[in-house]
C-alpha positions as CSV (number, residue, x, y, z in Angstrom):
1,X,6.0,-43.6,-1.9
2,X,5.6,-44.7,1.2
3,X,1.9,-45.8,1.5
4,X,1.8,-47.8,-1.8
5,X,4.1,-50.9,-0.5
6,X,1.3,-51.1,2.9
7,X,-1.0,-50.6,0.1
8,X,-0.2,-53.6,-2.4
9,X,1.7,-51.8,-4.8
10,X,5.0,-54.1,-5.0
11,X,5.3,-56.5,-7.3
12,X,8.2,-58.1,-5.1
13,X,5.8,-58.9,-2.3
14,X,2.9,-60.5,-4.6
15,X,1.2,-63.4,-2.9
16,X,3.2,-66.1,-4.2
17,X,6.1,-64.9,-5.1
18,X,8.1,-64.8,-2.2
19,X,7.6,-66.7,1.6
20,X,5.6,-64.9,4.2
21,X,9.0,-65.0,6.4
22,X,11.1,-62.8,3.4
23,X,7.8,-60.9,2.4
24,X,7.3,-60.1,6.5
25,X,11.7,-59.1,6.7
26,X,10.7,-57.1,3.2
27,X,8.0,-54.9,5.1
28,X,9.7,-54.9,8.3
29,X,10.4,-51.0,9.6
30,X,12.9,-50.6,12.6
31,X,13.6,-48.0,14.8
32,X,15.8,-46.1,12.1
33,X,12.6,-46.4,9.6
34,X,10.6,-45.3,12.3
35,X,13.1,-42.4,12.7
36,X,13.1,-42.0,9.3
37,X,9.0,-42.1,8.8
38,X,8.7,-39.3,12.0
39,X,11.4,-37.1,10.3
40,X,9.4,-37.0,6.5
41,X,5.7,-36.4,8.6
42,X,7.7,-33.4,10.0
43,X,9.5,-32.5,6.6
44,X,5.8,-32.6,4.3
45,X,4.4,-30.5,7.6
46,X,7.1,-27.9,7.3
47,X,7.0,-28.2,3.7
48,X,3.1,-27.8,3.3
49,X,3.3,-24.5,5.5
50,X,5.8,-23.1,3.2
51,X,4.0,-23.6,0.2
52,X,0.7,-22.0,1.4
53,X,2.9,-18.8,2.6
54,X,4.6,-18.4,-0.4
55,X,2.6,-19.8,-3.0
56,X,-1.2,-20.5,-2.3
57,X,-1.8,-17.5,-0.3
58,X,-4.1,-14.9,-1.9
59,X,-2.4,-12.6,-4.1
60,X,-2.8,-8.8,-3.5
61,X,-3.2,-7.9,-7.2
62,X,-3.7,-9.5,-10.2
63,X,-0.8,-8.4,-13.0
64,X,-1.1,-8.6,-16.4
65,X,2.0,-10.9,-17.0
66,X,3.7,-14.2,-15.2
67,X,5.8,-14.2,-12.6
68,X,8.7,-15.1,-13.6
69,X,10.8,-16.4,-10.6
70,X,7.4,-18.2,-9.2
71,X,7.1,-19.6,-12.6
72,X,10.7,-21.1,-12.8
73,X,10.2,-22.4,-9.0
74,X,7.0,-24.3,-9.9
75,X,8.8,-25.9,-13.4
76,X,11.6,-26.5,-11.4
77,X,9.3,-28.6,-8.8
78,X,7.5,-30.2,-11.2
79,X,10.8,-31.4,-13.0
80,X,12.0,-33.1,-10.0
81,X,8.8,-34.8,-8.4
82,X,8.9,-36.2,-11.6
83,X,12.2,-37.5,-11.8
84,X,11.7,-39.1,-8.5
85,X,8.8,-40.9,-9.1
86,X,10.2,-42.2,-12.2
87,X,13.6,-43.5,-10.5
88,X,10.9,-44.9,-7.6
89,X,8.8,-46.9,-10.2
90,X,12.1,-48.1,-12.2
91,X,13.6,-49.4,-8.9
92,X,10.4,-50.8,-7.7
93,X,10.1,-52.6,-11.5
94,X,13.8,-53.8,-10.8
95,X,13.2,-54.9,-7.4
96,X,10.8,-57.1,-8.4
97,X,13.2,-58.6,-11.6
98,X,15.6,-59.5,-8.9
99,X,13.3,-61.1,-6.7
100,X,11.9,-63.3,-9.7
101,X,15.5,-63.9,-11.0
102,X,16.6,-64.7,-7.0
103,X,18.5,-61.5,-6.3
104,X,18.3,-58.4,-3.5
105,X,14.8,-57.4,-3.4
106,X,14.2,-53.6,-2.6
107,X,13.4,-53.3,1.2
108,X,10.8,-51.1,2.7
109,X,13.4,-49.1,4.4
110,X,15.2,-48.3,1.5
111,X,11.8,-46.7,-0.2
112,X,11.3,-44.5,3.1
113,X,14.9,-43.1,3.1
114,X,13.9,-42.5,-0.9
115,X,10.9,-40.4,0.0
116,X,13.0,-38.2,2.2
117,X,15.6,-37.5,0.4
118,X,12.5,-35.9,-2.1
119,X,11.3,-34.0,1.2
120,X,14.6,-32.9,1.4
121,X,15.1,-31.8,-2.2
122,X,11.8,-30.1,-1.9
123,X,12.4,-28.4,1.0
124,X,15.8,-26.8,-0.6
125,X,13.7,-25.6,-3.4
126,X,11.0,-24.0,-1.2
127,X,14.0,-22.4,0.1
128,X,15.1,-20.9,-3.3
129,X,11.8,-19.5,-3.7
130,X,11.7,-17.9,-0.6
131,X,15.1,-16.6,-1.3
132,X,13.4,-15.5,-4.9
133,X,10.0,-14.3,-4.4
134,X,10.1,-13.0,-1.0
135,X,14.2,-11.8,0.0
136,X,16.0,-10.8,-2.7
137,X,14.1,-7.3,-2.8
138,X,14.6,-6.0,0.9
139,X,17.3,-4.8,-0.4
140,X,17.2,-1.3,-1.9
141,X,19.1,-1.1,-5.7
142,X,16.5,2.1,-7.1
143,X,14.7,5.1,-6.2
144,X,11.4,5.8,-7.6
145,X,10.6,9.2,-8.1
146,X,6.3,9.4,-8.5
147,X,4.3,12.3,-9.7
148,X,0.8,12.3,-9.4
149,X,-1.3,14.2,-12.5
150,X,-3.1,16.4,-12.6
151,X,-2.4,17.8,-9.0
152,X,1.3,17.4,-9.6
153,X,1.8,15.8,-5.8
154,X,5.0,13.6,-5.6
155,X,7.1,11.5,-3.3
156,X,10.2,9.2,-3.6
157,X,10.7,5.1,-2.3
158,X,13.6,3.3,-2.5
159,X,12.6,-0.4,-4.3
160,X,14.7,-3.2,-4.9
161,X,15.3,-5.7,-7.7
162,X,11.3,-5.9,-8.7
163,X,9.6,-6.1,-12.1
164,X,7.9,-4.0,-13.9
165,X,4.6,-4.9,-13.0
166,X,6.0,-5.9,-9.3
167,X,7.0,-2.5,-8.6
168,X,3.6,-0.7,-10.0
169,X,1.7,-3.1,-7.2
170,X,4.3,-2.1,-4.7
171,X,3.7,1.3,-5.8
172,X,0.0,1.4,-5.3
173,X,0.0,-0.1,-2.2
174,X,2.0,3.4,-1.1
175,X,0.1,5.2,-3.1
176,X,-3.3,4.2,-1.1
177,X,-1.7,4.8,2.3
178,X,1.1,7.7,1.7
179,X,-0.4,9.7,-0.9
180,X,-2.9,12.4,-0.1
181,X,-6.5,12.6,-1.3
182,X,-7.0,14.0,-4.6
183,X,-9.7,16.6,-5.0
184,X,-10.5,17.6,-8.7
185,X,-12.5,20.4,-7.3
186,X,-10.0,22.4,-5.4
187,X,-8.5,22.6,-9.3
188,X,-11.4,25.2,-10.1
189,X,-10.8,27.9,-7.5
190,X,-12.6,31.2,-8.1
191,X,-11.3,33.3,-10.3
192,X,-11.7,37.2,-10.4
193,X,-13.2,39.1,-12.6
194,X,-10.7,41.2,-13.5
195,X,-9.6,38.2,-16.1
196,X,-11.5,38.5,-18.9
197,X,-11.0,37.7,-22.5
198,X,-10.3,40.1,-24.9
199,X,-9.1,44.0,-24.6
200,X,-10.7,47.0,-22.2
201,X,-9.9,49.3,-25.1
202,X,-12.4,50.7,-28.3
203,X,-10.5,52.4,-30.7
204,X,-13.4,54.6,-33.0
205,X,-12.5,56.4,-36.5
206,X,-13.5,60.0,-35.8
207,X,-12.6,61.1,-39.5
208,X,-14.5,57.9,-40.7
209,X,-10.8,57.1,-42.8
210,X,-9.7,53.4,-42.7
211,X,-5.8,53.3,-43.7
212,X,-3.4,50.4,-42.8
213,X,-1.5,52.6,-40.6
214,X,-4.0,53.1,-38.2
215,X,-5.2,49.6,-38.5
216,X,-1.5,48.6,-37.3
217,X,-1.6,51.2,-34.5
218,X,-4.8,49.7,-33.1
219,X,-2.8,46.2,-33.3
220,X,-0.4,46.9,-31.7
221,X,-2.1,48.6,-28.5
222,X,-4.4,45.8,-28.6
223,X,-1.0,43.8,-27.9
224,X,0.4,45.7,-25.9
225,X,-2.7,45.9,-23.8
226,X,-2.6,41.3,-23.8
227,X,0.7,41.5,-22.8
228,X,0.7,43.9,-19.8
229,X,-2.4,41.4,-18.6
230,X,-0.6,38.7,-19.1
231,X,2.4,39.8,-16.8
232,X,0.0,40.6,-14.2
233,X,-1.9,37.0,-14.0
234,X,0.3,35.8,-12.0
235,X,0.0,38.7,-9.3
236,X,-3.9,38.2,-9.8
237,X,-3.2,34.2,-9.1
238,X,-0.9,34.9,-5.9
239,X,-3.6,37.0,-4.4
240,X,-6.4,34.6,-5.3
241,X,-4.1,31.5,-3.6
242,X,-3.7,33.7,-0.7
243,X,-7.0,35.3,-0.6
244,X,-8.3,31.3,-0.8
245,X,-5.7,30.3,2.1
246,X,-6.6,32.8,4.6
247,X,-10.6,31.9,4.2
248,X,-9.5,28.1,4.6
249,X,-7.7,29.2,7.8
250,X,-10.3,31.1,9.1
251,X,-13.1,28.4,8.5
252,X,-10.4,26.2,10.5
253,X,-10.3,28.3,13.1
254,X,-14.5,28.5,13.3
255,X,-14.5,24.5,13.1
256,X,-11.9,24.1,15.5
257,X,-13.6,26.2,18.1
258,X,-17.1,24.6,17.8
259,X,-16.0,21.5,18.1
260,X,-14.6,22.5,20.9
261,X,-17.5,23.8,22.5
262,X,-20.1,21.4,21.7
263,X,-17.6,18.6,23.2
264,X,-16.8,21.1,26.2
265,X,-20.7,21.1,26.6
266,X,-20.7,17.6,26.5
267,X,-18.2,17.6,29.4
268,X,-20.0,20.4,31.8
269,X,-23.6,17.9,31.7
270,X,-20.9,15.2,32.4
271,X,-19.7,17.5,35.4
272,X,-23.1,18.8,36.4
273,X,-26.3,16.4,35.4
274,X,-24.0,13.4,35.8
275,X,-23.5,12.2,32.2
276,X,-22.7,8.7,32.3
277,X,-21.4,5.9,30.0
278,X,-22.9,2.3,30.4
279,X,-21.9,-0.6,28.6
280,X,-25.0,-2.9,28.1
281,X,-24.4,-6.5,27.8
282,X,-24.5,-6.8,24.1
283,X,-21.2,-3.8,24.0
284,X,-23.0,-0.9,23.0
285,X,-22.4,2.4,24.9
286,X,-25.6,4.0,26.1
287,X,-25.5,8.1,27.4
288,X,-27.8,8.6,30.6
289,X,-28.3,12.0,31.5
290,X,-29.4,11.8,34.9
291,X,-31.5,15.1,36.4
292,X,-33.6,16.0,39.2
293,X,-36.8,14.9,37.3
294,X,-36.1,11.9,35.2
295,X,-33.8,9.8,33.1
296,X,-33.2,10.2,29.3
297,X,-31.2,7.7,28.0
298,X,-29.4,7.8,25.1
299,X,-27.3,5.6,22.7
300,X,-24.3,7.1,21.4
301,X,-25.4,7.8,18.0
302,X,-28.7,9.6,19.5
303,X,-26.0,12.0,21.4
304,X,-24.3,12.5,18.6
305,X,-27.5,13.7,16.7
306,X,-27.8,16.0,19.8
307,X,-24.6,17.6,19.6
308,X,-24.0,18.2,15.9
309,X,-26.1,21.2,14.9
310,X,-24.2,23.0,17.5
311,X,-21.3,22.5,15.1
312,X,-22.9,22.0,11.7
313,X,-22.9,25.1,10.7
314,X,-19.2,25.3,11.2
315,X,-18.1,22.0,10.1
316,X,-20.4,22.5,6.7
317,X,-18.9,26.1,5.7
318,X,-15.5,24.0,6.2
319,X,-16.0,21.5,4.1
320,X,-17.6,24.0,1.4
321,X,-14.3,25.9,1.1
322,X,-12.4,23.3,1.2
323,X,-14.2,21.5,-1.7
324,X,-14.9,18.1,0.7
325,X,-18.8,18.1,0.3
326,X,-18.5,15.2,-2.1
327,X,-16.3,13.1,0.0
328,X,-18.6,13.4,3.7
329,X,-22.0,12.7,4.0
330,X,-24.3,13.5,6.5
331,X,-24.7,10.3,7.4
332,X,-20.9,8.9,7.6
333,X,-20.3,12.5,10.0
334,X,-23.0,11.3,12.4
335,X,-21.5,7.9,12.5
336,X,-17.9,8.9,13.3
337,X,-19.1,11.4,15.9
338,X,-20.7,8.6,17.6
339,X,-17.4,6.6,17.1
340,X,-15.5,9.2,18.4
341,X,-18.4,9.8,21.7
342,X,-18.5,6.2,22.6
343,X,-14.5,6.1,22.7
344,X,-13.9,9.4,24.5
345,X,-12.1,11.5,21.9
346,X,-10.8,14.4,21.9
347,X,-12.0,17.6,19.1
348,X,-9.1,17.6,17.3
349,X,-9.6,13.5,16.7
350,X,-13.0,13.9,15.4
351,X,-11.6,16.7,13.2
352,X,-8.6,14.5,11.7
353,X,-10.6,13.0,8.9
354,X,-11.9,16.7,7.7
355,X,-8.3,18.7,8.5
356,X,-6.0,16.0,7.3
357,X,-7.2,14.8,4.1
358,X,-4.8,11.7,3.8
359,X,-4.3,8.8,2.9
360,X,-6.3,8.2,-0.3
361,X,-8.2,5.1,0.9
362,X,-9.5,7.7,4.1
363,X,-12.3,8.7,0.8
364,X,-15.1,6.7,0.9
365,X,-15.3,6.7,-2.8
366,X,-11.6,4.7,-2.6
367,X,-12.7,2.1,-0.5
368,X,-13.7,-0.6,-3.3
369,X,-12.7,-4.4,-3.1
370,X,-10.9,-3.8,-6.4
371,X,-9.1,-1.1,-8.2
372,X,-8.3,-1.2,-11.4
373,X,-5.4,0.5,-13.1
374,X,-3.9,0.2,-16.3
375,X,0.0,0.1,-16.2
376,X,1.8,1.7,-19.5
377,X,5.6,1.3,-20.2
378,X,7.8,0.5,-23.2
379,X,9.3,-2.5,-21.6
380,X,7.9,-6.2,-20.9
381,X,6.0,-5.8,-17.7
382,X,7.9,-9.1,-16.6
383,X,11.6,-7.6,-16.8
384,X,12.7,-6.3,-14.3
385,X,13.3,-2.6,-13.2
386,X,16.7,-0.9,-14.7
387,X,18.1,2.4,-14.5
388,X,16.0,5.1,-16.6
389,X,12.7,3.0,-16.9
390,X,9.6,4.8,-17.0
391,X,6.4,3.7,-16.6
392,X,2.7,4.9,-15.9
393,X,-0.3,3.9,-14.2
394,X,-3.3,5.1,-15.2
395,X,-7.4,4.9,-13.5
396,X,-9.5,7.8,-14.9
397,X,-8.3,11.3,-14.9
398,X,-5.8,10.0,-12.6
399,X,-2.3,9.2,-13.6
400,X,0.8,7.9,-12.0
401,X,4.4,8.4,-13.6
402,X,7.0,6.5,-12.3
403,X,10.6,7.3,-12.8
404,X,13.4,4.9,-11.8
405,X,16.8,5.9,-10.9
406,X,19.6,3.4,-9.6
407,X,21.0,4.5,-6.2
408,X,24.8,5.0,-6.4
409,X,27.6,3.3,-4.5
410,X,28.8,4.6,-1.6
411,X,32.0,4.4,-1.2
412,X,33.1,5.1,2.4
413,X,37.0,5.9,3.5
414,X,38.1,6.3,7.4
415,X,40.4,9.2,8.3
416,X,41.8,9.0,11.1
417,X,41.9,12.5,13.8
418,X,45.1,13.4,15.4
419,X,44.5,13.4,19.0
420,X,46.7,16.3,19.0
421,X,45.2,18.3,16.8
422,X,42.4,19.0,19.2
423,X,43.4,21.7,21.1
424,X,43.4,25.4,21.3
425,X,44.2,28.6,21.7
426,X,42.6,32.2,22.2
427,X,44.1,34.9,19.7
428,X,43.8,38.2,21.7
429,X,43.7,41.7,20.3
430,X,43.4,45.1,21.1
431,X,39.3,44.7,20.1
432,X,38.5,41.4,21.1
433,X,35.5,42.6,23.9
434,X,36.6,40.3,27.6
């Protein structure tokens, strides 16, 4: 709008049709244009910003559905660039009818003061998005209770005024960075012998007679027999659980202790060969170990090869019972213990990924580009949440379920304390010990 008069584009100010003195006064921009032109550079700067924040940034998922506050923003921009420019090409059309006719022309000043009264318009409605898209759910309306199957782990968020398919993308985010890793193995723990199918008892006909009384007899202890097993599963599974927790405690314990001592060891050829770290110019930590005789020098990965089989043994029965074979490598171990050796940790930080098996994107198999899940409700995935909705998400054997709940209102009274009220006395009796 306010390039196209410079440019040519005013049929008021054709060669011709006015003097080069009115078509110079028409063009003319004084120090209130100027103002004008420095405040809408500033305005479409702001403005530009804004719109890459809120709505040419990458998106974090991509959701079955429209938006539909983002979609309402954008009509609602398109609507009223194009009012303006239709108002702008009307009044230039009529600007130049006056001029031919001998009336007011439109001046270049009153064009720029147009354009920012669009920057301004704009602006407000960058601000309704932002009030929209990014604001109106800080505040927390629901609680989300989610259940993870088939593992059964769970935890609780309090959400605001999201949709459907909002909500499950706020959800997974949590999910990757609250939730614990799921192993499908640890589902299969051993089970004893002792459970079999089918009855310990034989029942024989001595007299070779088969009558429908003793056939019921047999039956019936063959129930009996079913049932009594059945009612002792569960002290079979309480001893398994336990039997399982204490060997997973005491593989801990092994791990914990030769770690310990093969980063002790580490430490006492620090202490006594003179271990040192040097940083080469290109930042990579090198080992020396300096001795009477010579020099062996030695990256941080080539220590780390040097130091693990003192605790491999450990670290592999660990991860064994513990069902976390699949998840580590040999490779990926080496490569954090050399992490872990270049930076100077501690045991018990080069243990955290193997003892604490959390969050879910901590599994190397979890760390794609892009997950996929399929999200399964009753409702449109663009309405929003409401009180009672349930919905699921759903990636192989994995499953989500997601329960909403609306948080209640807190109503909250003030009672006031006497000041008088706070005081005491001792009640003394004959038993009351002094």
């Amino acid at each position: 709008m306010v390039v196209l008069p410079k440019l040519g584009f005013f049929p008021a100010l054709v060669p011709g049709s006015v003097g080069t003195q009115q078509r110079m006064r028409l063009l003319s921009c004084g120090a209130e244009c100027k103002g004008l032109l420095v405040s809408l550079a500033f305005k479409l700067a702001l403005l530009a910003a804004g719109a890459w924040g809120v709505f040419l940034r990458r998106p974090r998922a991509t959701m079955p559905r429209i938006f539909l506050f983002r979609a309402a923003v954008l009509v609602l921009v398109l609507v009223c660039v194009f009012a303006y420019w239709l108002f702008y090409v009307v009044q230039v059309t009529e600007g130049a009818v006056q001029s031919a006719v001998g009336g007011d022309p439109v001046e270049y000043k009153g064009l720029v003061a147009y354009a920012s009264s669009l920057a301004d318009t704009l602006l407000f409605i960058h601000y309704l998005a932002v009030v929209l898209i990014e604001i109106r759910h800080l505040q927390p309306t629901y609680y989300i209770k989610v259940v993870r199957s088939p593992d059964g782990e769970s935890r609780s968020y309090a959400v605001g005024q999201l949709s459907i398919q909002r909500t499950a993308v706020w959800i997974l985010e949590r999910y990757y960075t609250e939730f614990p890793s799921y192993n499908p193995y640890l589902e299969r723990l051993p089970v004893s012998k002792s459970r079999k199918a089918g009855s310990s008892f034989k029942f024989y006909e001595v007299d070779g007679i088969n009558n429908s009384s003793m056939q019921q007899s047999q039956s019936r202890a063959m129930l009996a027999a079913h049932a009594r097993r059945r009612d002792s599963s569960h002290n079979e599974r309480f001893y398994e659980e336990h039997d399982y927790e204490r060997r997973v405690k005491k593989r801990k314990a092994r791990l914990i202790t030769a770690a310990e001592e093969a980063f002790t060891h580490i430490k006492r050829i620090h202490n006594e060969q003179a271990l040192i770290v040097v940083h080469s110019p290109s930042k990579q930590a090198h080992v020396h170990l300096v001795s009477t005789v010579s020099s062996i020098p030695m990256d941080p990965h080539e220590a780390a090869q040097a130091v693990f089989p003192s605790m491999a043994r450990s670290l592999q029965k660990y991860l064994r019972v513990t069902r976390q074979q699949p998840h580590h490598s040999v490779e990926s171990i080496l490569a954090h213990l050399a992490d872990c050796l270049s930076h100077d940790l501690t045991p018990r930080a080069f243990l955290e990924p193997y003892l604490v098996p959390a969050p879910v994107l901590q599994n190397e198999k979890e760390q794609k580009r892009v997950q996929t899940w399929a999200l399964i409700c009753e409702e449109l995935l663009s309405r929003p949440i409401r009180h009672g909705v349930t919905f699921q998400l759903r990636q192989n054997d994995i499953s989500l379920i997601c329960h909403v709940r609306a948080l209640p209102h807190f109503n909250i009274t003030e009672e006031v304390v006497d000041p008088k009220s706070n005081k005491f006395v001792m009640r003394l009796n004959s038993e009351t010990s002094v």
